[in-house]
N, C-alpha and C positions, 0 to 999 in steps of 0.2 A: 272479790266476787267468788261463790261459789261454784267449786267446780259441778258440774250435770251429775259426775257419779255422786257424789253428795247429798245434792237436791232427792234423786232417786232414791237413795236410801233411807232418806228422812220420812218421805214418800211412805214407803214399805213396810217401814219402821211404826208405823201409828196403830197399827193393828199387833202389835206384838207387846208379848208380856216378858217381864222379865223377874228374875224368881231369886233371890240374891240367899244363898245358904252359907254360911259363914265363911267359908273364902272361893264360895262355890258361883258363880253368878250364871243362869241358863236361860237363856231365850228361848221364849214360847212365842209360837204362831197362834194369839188366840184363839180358844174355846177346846182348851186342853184341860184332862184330871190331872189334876197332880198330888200327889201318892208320896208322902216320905213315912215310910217303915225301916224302922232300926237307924240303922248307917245309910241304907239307899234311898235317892231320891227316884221316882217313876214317874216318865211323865206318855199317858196316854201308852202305859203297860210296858213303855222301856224303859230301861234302866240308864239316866242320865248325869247320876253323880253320887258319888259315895264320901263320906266322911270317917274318919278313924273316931272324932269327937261329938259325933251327933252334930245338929243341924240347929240353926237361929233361923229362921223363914222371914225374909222381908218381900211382899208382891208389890210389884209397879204393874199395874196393867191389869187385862182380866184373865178370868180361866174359870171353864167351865165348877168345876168344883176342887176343892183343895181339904186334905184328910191327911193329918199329922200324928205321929206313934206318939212321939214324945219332942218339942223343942217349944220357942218360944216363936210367934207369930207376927209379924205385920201386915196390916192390908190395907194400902196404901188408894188402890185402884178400888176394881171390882171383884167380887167372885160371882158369878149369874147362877150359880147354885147353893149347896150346902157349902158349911166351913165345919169341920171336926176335927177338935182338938183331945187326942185321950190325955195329954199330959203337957203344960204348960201354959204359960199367961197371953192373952189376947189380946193386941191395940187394934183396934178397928176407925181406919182415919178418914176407909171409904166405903162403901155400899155392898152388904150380902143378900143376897135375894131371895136366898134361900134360910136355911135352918140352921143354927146356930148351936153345935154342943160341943160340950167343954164337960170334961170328966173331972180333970185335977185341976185347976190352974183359975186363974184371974181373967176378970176381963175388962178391958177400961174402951174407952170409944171417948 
């Protein structure tokens, strides 16, 4: 049987996004921007994860809009707004609601 703290977290957990950057993984509280320029990841204008090697984006979840300098993208969930990519390749497995651009790169769905 499950413990109550468990049940409750699973609970909490449904409205949250989760943002996987190559050994970076960040939890969002839904209907956040999220921002990666250069090495940093921003989400909702802080600063919540840096990489030495640039970034792979995989999203589980939603967020209000998602805007990439340069990596490679997954989106797995939703995005309820725009998705821009200036530099790398797109899988799209779930639903953007908004605008879709892509400067360099691919994009498969």
């Amino acid at each position: 049987m499950r413990s109550l703290k468990k049940i409750v977290s699973s609970f909490l957990n449904k409205n949250k996004s989760i943002v996987s950057c190559s050994s970076s993984i960040v939890n969002c509280v839904g209907g956040e921007n999220v921002v990666i320029c250069g090495n940093t990841m921003y989400v909702d204008g802080k600063v919540v994860a840096r990489s030495a090697t640039g970034f792979n984006i995989t999203l589980n979840g939603s967020v209000n809009t998602l805007d990439v300098d340069a990596g490679n993208v997954t989106v797995n969930n939703d995005v309820k707004g725009d998705l821009i990519v200036d530099k790398g390749n797109v899988k799209i497995k779930g639903d953007v609601h908004g605008n879709v651009r892509i400067q360099k790169g691919n994009l498969s769905m």
